[in-house]
C-alpha positions in Angstrom: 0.0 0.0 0.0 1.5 3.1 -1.0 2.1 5.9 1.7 1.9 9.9 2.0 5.1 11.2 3.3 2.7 14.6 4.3 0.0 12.3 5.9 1.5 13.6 9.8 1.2 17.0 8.6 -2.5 16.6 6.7 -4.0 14.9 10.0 -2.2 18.1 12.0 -3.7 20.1 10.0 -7.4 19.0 10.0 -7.1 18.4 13.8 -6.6 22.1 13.9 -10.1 22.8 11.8 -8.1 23.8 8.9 -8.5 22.3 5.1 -5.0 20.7 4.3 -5.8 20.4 0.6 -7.2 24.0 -0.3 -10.6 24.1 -2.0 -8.6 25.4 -5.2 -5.5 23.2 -5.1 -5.6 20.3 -8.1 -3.2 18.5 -6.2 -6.0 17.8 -3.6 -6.0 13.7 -3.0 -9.3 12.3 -5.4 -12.7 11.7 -4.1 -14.4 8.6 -4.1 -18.2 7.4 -4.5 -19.0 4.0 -3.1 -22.1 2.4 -4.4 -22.8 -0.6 -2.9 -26.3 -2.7 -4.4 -28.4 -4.7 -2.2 -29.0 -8.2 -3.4 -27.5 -7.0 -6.8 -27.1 -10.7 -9.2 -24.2 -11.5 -11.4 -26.2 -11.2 -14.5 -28.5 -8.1 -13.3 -27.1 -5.6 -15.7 -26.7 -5.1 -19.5 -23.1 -4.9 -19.3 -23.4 -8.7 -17.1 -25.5 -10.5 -20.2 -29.0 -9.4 -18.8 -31.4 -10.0 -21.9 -34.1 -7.6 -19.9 -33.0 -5.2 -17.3 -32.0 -1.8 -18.8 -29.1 -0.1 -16.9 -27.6 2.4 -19.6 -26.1 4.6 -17.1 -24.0 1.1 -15.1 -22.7 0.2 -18.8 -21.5 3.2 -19.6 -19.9 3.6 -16.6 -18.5 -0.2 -17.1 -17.2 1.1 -20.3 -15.4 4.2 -18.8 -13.6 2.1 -16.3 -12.2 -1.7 -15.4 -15.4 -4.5 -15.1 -14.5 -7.7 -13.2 -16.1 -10.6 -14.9 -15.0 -12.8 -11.5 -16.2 -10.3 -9.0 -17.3 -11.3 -5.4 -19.2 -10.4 -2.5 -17.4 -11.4 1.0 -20.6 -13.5 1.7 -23.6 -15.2 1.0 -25.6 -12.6 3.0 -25.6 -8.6 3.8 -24.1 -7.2 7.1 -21.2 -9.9 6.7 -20.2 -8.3 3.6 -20.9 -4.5 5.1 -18.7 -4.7 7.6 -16.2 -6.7 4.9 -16.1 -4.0 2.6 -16.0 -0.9 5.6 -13.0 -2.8 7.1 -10.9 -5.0 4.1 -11.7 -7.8 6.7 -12.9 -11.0 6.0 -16.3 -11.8 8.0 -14.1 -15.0 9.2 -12.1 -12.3 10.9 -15.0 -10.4 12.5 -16.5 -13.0 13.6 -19.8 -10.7 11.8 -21.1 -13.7 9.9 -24.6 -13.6 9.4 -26.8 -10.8 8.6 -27.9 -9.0 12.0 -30.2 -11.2 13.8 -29.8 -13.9 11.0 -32.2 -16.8 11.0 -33.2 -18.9 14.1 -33.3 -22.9 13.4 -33.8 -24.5 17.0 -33.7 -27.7 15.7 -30.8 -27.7 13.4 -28.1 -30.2 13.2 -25.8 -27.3 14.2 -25.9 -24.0 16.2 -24.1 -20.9 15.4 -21.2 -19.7 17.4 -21.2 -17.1 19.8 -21.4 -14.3 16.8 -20.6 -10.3 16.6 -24.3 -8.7 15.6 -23.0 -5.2 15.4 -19.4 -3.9 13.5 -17.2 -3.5 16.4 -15.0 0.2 17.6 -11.6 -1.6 17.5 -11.8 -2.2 13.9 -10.6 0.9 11.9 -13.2 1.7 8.8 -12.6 2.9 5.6 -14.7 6.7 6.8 -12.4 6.8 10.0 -9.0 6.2 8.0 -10.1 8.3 5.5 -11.2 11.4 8.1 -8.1 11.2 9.6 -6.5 12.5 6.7 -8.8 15.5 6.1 -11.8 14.1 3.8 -15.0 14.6 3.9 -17.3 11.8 4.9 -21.2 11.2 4.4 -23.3 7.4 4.7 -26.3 7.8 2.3 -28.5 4.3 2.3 -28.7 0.8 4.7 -26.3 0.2 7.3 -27.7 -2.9 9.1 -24.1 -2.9 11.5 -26.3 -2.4 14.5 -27.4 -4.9 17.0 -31.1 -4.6 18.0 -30.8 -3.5 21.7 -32.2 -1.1 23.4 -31.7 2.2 21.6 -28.7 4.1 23.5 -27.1 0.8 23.0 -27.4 0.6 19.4 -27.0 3.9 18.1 -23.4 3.2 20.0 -22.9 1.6 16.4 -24.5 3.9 14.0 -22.8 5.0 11.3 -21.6 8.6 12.8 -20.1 6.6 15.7 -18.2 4.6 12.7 -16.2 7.6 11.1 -19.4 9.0 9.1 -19.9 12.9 9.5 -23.4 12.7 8.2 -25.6 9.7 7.8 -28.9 9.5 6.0 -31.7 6.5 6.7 -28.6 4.2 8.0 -30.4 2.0 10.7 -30.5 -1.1 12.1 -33.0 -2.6 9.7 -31.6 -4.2 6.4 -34.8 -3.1 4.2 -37.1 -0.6 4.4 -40.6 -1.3 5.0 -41.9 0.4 1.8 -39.9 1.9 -1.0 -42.9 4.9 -1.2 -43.1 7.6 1.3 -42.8 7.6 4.2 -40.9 4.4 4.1 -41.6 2.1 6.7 -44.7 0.1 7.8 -45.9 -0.2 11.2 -42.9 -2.3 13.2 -40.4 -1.0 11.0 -39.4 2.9 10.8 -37.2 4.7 8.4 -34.6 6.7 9.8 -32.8 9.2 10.0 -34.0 11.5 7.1 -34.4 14.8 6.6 -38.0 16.8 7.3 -39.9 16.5 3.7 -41.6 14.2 1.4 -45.0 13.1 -0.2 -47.2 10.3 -1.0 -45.7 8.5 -4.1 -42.1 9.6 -3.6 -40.1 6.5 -4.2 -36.7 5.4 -1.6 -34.4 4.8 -4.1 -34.9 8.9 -5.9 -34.9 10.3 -2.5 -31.6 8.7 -0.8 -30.1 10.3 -4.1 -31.8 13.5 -3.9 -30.0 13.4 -0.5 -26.6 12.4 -2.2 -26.4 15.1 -4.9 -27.0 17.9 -1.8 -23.8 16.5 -0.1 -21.4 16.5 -3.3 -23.0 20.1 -3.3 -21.4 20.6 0.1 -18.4 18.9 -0.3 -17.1 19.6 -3.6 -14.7 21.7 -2.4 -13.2 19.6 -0.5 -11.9 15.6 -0.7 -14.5 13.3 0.0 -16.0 9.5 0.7 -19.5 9.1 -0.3 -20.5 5.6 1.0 -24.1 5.2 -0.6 -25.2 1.4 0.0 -28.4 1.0 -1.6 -31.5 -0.4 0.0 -32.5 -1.3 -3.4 -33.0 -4.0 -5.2 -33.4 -5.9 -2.0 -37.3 -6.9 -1.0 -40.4 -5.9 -0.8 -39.9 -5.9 -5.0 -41.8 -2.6 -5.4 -41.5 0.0 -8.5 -42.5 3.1 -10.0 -45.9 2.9 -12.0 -44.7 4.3 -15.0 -41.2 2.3 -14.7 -43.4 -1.2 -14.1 -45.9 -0.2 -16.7 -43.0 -0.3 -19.2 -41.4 -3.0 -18.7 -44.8 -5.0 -18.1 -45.2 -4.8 -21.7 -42.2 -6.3 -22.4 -42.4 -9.5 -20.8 -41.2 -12.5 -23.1 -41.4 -15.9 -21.4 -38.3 -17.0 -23.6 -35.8 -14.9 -21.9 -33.7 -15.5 -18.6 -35.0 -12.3 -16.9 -38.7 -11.8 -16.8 -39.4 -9.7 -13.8 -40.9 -6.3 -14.6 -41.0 -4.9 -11.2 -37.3 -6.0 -10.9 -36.8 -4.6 -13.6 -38.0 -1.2 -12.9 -36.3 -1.2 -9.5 -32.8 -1.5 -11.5 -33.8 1.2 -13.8 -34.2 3.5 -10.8 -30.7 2.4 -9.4 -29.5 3.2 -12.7 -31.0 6.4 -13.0 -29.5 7.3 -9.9 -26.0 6.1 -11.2 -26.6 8.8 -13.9 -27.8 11.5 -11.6 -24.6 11.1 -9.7 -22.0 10.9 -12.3 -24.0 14.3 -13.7 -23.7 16.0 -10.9 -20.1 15.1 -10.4 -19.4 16.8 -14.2 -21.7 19.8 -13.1 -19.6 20.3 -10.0 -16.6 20.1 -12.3 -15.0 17.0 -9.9 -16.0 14.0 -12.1 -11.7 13.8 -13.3 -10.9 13.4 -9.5 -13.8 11.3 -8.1 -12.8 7.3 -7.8 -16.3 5.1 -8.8 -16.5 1.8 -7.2 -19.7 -0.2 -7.9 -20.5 -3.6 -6.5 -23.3 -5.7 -4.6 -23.4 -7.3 -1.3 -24.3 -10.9 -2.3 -25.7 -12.4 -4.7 -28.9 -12.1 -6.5 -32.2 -13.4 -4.8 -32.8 -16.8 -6.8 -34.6 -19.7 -4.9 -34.5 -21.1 -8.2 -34.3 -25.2 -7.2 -32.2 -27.7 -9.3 -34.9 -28.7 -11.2 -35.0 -25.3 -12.8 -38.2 -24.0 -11.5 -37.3 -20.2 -11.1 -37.9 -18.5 -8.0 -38.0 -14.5 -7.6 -37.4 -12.2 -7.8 -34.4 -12.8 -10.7 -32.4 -15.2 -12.1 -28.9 -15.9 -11.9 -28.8 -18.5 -14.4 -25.3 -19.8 -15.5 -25.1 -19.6 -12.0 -26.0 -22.4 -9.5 -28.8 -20.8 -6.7 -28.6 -17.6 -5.2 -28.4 -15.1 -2.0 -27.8 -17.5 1.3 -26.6 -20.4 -0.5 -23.2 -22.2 -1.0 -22.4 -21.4 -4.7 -21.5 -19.1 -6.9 -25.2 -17.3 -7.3 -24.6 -16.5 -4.0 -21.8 -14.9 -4.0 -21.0 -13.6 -7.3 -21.9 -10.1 -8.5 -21.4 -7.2 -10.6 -17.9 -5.5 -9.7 -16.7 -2.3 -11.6 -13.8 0.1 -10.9 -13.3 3.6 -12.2 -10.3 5.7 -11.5 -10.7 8.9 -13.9 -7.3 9.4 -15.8 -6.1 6.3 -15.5 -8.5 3.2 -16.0 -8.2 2.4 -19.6 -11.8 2.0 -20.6 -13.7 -0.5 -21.4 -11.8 -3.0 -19.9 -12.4 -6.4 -18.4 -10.9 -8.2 -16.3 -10.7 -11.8 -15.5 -8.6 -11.7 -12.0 -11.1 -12.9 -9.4 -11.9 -9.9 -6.6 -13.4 -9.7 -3.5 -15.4 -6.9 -1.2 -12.6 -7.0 1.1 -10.5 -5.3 -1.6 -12.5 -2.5 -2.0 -10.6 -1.0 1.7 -6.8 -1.2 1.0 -7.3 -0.1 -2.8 -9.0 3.0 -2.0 -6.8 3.9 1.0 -3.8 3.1 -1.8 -5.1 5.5 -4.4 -5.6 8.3 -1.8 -2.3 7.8 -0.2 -3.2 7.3 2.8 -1.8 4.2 5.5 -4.5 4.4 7.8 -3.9 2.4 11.5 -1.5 0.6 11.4 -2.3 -2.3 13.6 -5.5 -2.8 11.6 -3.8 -3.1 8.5 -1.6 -5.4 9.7 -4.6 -7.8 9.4 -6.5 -6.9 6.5 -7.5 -9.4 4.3 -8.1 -7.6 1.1 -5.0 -6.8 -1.7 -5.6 -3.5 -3.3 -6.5 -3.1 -7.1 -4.7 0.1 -8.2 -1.9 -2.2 -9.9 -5.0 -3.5 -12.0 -6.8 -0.4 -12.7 -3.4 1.0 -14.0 -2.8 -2.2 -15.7 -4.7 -4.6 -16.6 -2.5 -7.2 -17.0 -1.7 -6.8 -13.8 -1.4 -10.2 -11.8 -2.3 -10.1 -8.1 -0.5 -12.6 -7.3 -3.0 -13.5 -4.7 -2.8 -17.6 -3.4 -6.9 -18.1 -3.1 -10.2 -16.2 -1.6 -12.6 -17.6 1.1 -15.9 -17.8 2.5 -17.1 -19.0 6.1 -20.7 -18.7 7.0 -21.4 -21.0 10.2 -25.3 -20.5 9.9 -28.2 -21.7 7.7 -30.5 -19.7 5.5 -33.6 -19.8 3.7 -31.5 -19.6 0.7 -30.1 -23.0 1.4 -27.0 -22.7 2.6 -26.2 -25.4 5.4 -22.7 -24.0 7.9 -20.2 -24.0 5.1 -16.7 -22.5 4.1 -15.2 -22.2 0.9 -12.3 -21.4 -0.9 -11.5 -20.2 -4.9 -8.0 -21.3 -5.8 -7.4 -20.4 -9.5 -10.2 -22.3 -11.5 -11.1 -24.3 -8.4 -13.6 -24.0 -6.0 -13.9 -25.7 -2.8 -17.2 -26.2 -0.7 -17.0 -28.0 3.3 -20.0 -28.5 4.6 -20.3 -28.8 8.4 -23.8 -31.2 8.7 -21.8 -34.3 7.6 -17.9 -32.9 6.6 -18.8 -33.4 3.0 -16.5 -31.2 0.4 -17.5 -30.7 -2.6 -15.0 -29.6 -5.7 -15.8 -27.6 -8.7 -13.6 -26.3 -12.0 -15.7 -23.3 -12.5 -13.8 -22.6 -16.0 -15.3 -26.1 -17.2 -18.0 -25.5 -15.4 -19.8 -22.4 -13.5 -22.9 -24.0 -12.9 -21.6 -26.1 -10.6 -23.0 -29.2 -11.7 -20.0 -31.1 -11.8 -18.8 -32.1 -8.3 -15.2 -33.4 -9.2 -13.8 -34.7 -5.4 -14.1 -38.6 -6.5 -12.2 -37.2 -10.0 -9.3 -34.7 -8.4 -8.7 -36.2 -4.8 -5.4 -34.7 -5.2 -6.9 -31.3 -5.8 -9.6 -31.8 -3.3 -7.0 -32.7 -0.3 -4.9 -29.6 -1.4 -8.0 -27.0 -0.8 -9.4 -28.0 2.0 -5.4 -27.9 3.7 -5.8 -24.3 2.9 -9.2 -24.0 3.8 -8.3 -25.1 7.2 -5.3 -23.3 7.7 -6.7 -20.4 7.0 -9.5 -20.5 9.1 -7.2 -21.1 11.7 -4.9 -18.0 10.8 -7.8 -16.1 10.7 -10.0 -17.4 13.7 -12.9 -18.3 12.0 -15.7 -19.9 14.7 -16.8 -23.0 14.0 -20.9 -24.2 14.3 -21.9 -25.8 17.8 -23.7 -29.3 18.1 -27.0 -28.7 19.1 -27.8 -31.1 21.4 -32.0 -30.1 20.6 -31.8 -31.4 17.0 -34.2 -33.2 15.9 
């Protein structure tokens, strides 16, 4: 990670109230805009091979910058991944592996481990590193890194107490109760926004309403915008003249076929649009960083016998959000670093959420704390938004999710190690072994074919769940 030899005298300076970079100076470090999709799938957009979502505004931006065709979330689920992506640690690491409360199965096989439901204060995030060194920081969207206590106890871990100056409808709740004003349904409230709104207004135009006023009041200034998207998570609501569109349009034939999904990814993608307009209005589009990517897969309870579930598809890919494969933890991945991304590039090195912290902390120049990035997971990407051809170099990525879900998944951990893909399962010890270049369905299990390559994996597997101190599930001794 590359270092600032001024960063002593920029914290100094912004200790002391003043702006170390000068609201006129072009050597100011570059902004960045994090935009983080809720339950975005691998195939969800044009640019990913959708034959009936429209996101213009994604592509283009895919086209402007570096698009990783092998791009992953850090797990199956949400606020494992959150707190992945905030920190550049693995949810092994955090011991945050489930999203906050996660499911309750009494009668399991297995229990979960003693869990962290909340992102703890020893862990350095990407806003705190980042306001240390004079920017700018704003959370615009779903936090879901708070455990469901009694209030004064859980605003402890909102996202102002996390490093974020401002923070708009980041709660404890990972989806809104309605997507049209005011939000929320009767156990589930929408906060904290700003007074103002009417009936019809939709979630998804709002938060970025709210987003374009802060670039107005920060473009002077370096800045970190996190905006993670409630959308296109549940309850699969649209815009009446979006749906009415796209209802039209329905063709059995085709792999996508939702028109109220659809519509919800048109309004992410007009908001993708609004932003990257307001960023050329404010004349600060050449020095803001884009990173777009999703928090899991998308939701696909689509069953092996290829009856589809909703609300999308994820088809090559096996299943979908809370499973064990690839639908699950696949998605859309782009990077775009103004000057220097060649465009329309893609790229076939495999990525991770956890990478997201170290690369954007190496384009700023800034180090950070250093005990915490003595353990973080992630590599960063600026060799490979430079270059290309760039290799990482990096051994393998992992997974560890000790719970069960709706989604299917059974306490697993997993490891990608070049073309292969590793699967232990914790019910019965079972592994199961996939070439995902021959085959990214995951239809093939090959463990009886590459025993070799099967024994080899789950050695790393192991070790690094060790090296990391990944909690292993409980017996549960009320299984039925």
């Amino acid at each position: 990670m590359r270092v600032s030899c001024a960063i002593a005298f920029i914290v100094t300076l912004a200790a002391c109230g003043a702006n170390p970079f000068g609201a006129e100076s072009d050597e100011r470090p570059p902004n960045f805009l994090v935009l983080f999709v809720d339950d975005l799938g691998w195939t969800d957009l044009g640019c990913y091979g959708s034959d009936f979502y429209e996101t213009p505004n994604i592509d283009q931006l895919a086209m402007d910058g570096v698009r990783f065709s092998h791009g992953y979330a850090a797990c199956t689920v949400c606020s494992p991944t959150r707190a992945a992506l905030l920190t550049g640690l693995y949810p092994g690491r955090t011991h945050v592996t489930d999203w906050i409360p996660g499911h309750q199965r009494p009668k399991a096989l297995l229990r979960p481990p003693n869990w962290t439901m909340k992102l703890e204060h020893h862990h350095t995030t990407l806003a705190e590193a980042l306001g240390a060194a004079g920017y700018r920081t704003a959370h615009v969207g779903k936090w879901h890194l708070m455990p469901r206590l009694e209030p004064e106890v859980m605003m402890d871990f909102a996202p102002e107490r996390h490093g974020f100056e401002r923070n708009i409808a980041g709660n404890e709740w990972g989806a809104p109760g309605s997507y049209f004003h005011p939000y929320e349904r009767p156990d589930r409230k929408m906060y904290p926004l700003p007074p103002g709104g009417a009936e019809g207004d939709y979630l998804t135009d709002r938060l970025t309403n709210e987003a374009l006023a802060i670039l107005d009041d920060y473009r002077d200034e370096p800045f970190l915008l996190y905006f993670p998207y409630y959308t296109v998570h549940t309850p699969i609501q649209a815009k009446p003249e979006d749906l009415q569109r796209f209802e039209s349009r329905v063709d059995p034939a085709k792999r996508h076929r939702n028109p109220a999904y659809a519509a919800m990814l048109t309004a992410l993608d007009r908001s993708v649009g609004r932003l990257r307009a307001k960023l050329d209005e404010l004349g600060i589009a050449e020095r803001t960083v884009i990173v777009f990517t999703g928090d899991n897969g998308g939701l696909d309870r689509r069953d092996r016998d290829g009856r589809m579930g909703n609300p999308t598809e994820n088809e090559p890919l096996r299943a979908g959000k809370g499973s064990a494969y690839e639908g699950g933890v696949r998605t859309p991945t782009i990077y775009f670093w103004p000057g220097v991304t060649p465009s329309g590039v893609v790229s076939d090195e495999p990525v991770i959420t956890v990478d997201v912290y170290p690369t954007v902390l190496d384009i700023a120049g800034v180090e950070g704390d250093a005990a915490h990035n003595a353990s973080v997971d992630g590599v960063s990407l600026a060799g490979i938004l430079r270059d290309p051809d760039t290799q990482l170099g990096r051994e393998a990525i992992y997974w560890h999710y000790p719970h069960y879900h709706a989604g299917g998944a059974t306490p697993y951990s997993a490891i990608r190690d070049g073309d292969w893909r590793l699967v232990h399962f914790y019910e019965d010890g079972r592994t199961e072994l996939y070439n995902l270049a021959e085959d990214v369905g995951e239809e093939r299990d090959m463990v009886s074919e590459r025993p070799d390559k099967a024994e080899d994996l789950l050695a790393k597997l192991d070790a690094w769940r060790s090296e990391v101190g990944a909690q292993e599930p409980l017996p549960n001794p009320d299984a039925e």
